[in-house]
Backbone as CSV, one residue per row, in Angstrom:
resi,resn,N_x,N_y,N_z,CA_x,CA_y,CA_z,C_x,C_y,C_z
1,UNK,-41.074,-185.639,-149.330,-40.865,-184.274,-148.895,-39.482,-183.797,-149.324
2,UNK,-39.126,-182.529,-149.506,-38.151,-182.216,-150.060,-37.070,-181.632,-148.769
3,UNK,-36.257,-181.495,-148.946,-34.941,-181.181,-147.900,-35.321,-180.112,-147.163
4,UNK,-36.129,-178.969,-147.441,-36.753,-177.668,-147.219,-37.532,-177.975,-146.096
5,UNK,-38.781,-179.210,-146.471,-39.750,-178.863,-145.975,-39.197,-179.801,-144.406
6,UNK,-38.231,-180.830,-144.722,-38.417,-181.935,-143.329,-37.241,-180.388,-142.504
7,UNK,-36.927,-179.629,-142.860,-36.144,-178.573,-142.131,-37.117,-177.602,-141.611
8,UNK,-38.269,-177.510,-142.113,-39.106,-176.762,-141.986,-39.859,-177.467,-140.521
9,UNK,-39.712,-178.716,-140.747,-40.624,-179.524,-139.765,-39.879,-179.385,-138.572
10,UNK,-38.623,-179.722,-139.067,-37.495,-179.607,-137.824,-37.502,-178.182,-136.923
11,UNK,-37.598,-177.636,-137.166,-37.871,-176.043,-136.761,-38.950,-175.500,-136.153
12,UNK,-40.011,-176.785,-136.494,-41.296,-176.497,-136.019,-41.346,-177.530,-134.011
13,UNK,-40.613,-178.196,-134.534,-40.346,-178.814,-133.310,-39.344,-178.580,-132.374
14,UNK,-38.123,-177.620,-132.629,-37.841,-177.376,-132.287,-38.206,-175.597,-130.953
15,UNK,-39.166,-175.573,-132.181,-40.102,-174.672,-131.539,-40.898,-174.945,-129.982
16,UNK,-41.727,-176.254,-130.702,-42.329,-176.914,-129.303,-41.520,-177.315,-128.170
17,UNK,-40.099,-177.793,-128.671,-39.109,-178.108,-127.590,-38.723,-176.852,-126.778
18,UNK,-38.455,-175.258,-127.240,-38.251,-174.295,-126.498,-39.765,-173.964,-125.767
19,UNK,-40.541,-173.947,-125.978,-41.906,-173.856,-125.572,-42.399,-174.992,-123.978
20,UNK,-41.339,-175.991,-124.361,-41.937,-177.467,-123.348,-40.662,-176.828,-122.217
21,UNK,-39.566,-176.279,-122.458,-38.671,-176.140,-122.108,-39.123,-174.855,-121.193
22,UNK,-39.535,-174.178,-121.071,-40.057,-172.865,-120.733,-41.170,-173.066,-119.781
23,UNK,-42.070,-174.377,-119.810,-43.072,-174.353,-119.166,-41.884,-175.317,-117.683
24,UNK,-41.060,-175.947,-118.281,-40.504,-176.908,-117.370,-39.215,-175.836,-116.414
25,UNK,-39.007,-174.626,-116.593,-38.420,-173.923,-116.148,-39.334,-173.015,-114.914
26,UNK,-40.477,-172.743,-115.761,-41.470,-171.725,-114.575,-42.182,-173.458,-113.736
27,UNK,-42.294,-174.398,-114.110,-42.480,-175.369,-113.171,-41.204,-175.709,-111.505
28,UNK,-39.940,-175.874,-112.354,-39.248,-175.802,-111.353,-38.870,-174.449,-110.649
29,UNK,-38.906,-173.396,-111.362,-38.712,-171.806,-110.240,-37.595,-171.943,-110.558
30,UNK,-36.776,-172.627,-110.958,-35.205,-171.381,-111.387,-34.540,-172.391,-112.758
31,UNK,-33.462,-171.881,-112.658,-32.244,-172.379,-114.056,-31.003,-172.682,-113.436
32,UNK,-31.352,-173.925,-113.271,-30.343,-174.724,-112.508,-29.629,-175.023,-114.072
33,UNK,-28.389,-175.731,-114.047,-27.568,-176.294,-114.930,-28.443,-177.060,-115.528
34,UNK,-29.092,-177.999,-114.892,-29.519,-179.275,-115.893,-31.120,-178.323,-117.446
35,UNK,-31.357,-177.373,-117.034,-32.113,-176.431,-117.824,-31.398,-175.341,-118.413
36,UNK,-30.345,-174.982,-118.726,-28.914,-174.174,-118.956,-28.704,-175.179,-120.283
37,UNK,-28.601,-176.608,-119.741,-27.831,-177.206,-121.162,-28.801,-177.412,-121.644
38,UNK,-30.168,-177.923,-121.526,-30.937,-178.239,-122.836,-30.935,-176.555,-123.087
39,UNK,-31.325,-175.727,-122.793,-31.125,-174.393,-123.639,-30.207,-174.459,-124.766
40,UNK,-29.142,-174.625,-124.265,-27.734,-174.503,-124.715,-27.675,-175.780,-126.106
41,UNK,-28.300,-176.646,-125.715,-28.438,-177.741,-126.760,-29.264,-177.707,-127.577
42,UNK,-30.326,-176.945,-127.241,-31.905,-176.613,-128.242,-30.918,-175.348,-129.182
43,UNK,-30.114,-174.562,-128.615,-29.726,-173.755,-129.539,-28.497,-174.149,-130.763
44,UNK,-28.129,-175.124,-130.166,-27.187,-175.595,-131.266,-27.765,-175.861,-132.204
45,UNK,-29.135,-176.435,-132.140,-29.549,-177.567,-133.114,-30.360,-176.256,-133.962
46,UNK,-30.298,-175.656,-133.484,-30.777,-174.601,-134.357,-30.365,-173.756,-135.022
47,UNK,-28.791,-173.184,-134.723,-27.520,-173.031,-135.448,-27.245,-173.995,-136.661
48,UNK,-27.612,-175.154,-136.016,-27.202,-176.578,-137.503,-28.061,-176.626,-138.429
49,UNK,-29.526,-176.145,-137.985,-30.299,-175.741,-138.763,-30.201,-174.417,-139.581
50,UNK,-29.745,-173.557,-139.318,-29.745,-172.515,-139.858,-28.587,-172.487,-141.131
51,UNK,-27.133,-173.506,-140.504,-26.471,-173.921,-141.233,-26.929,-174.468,-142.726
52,UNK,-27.452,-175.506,-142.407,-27.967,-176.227,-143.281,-28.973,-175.587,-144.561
53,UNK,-29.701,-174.520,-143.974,-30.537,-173.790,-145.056,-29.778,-173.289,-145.753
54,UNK,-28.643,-172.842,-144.813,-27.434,-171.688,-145.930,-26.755,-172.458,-146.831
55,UNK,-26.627,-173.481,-146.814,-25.537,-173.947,-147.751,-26.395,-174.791,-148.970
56,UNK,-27.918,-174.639,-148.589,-28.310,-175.865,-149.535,-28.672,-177.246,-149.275
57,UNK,-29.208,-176.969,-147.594,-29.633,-178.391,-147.127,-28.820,-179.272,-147.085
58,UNK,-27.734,-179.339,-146.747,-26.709,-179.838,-146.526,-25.634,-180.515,-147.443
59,UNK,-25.931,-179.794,-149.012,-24.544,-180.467,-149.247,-23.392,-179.198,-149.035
60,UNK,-22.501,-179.238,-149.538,-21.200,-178.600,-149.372,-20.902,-177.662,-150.271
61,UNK,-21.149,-176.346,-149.578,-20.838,-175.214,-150.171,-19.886,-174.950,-151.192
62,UNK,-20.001,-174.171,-152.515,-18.996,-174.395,-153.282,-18.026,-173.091,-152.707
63,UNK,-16.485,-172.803,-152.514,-15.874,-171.947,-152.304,-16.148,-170.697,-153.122
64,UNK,-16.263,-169.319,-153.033,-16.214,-168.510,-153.740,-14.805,-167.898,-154.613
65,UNK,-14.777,-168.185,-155.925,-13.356,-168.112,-156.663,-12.528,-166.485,-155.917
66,UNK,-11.723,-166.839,-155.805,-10.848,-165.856,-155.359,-9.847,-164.915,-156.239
67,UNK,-9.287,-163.927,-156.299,-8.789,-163.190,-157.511,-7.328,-163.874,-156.740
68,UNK,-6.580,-163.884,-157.981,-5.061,-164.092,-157.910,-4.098,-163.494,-156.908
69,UNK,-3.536,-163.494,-156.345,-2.647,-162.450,-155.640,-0.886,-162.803,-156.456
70,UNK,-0.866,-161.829,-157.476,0.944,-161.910,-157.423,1.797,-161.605,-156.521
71,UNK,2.651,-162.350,-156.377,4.043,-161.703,-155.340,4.873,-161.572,-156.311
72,UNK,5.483,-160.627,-156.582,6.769,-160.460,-156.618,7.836,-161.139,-156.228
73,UNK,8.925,-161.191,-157.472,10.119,-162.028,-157.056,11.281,-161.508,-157.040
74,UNK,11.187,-160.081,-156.716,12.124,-159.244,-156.746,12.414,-159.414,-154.937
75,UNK,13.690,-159.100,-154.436,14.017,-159.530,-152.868,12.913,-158.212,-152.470
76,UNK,13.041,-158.712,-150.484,12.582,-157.735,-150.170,13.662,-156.683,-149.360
77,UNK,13.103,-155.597,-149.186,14.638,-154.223,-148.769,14.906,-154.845,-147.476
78,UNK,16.599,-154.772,-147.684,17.031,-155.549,-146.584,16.854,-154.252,-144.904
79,UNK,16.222,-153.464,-145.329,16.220,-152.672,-144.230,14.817,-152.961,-142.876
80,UNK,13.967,-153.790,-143.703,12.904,-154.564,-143.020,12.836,-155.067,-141.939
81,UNK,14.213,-155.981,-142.008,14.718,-156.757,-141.023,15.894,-156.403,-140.150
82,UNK,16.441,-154.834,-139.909,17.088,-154.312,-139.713,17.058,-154.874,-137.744
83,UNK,15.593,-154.701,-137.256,15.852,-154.510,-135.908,14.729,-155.918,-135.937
84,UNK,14.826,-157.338,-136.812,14.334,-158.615,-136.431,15.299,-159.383,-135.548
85,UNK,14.874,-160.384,-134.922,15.383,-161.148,-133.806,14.919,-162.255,-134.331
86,UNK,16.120,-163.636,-134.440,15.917,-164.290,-135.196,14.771,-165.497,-133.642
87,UNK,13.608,-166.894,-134.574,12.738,-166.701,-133.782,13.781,-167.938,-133.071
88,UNK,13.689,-168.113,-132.061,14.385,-169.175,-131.299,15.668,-168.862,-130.306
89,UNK,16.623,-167.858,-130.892,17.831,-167.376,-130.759,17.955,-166.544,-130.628
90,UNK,16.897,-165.387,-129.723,16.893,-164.178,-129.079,17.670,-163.165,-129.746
91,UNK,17.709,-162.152,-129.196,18.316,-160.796,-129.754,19.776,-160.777,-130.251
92,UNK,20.164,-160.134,-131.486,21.420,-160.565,-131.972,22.876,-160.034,-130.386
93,UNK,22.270,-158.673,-129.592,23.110,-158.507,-128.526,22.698,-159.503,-127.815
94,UNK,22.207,-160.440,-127.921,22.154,-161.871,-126.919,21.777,-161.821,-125.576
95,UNK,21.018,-160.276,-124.899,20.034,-160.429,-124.153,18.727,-160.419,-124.000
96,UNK,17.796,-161.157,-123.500,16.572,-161.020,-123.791,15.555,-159.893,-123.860
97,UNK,14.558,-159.867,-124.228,14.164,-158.340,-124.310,13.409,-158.258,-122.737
């Protein structure tokens, strides 16, 4: 079977697990914690699944190339830093703000 289809299977059971999960909720009459986390855990696994389709069944996404960013190496205007406070050593009048 190919990576697709055992994801496909996975999904299918995960299906039956929200389904078994649902009958075991209207069995007990409410949503106590211990039915909160398998929710909560049936949905992860289905997030990881969803993961997994996106990237290609799990190998590792290639980054998308990014355009260059130049900086400049010219200074920057010293007027920027006119009203900065250096970080550690509070306000140059030396009271706190």
């Amino acid at each position: 079977m190919s990576v697709d289809d055992e994801l496909t299977t996975i999904q299918r059971c995960l299906d039956d697990l929200d389904r078994a999960i649902g009958r075991v909720e209207q069995q007990l009459g409410k949503r106590g914690l211990e039915v909160r986390r398998i929710r909560t855990d049936a949905g992860h696994l289905r997030e990881s699944i969803a993961l997994l389709r996106g990237n290609g069944g799990g190998r590792p996404a290639k980054k998308p190339l990014q355009a260059m960013v130049l900086v400049s190496d010219t200074p920057y205007d010293a007027s920027l830093w006119t009203d900065a406070e250096e970080e550690g050593l509070g306000s140059r009048n030396g009271h706190a703000p």
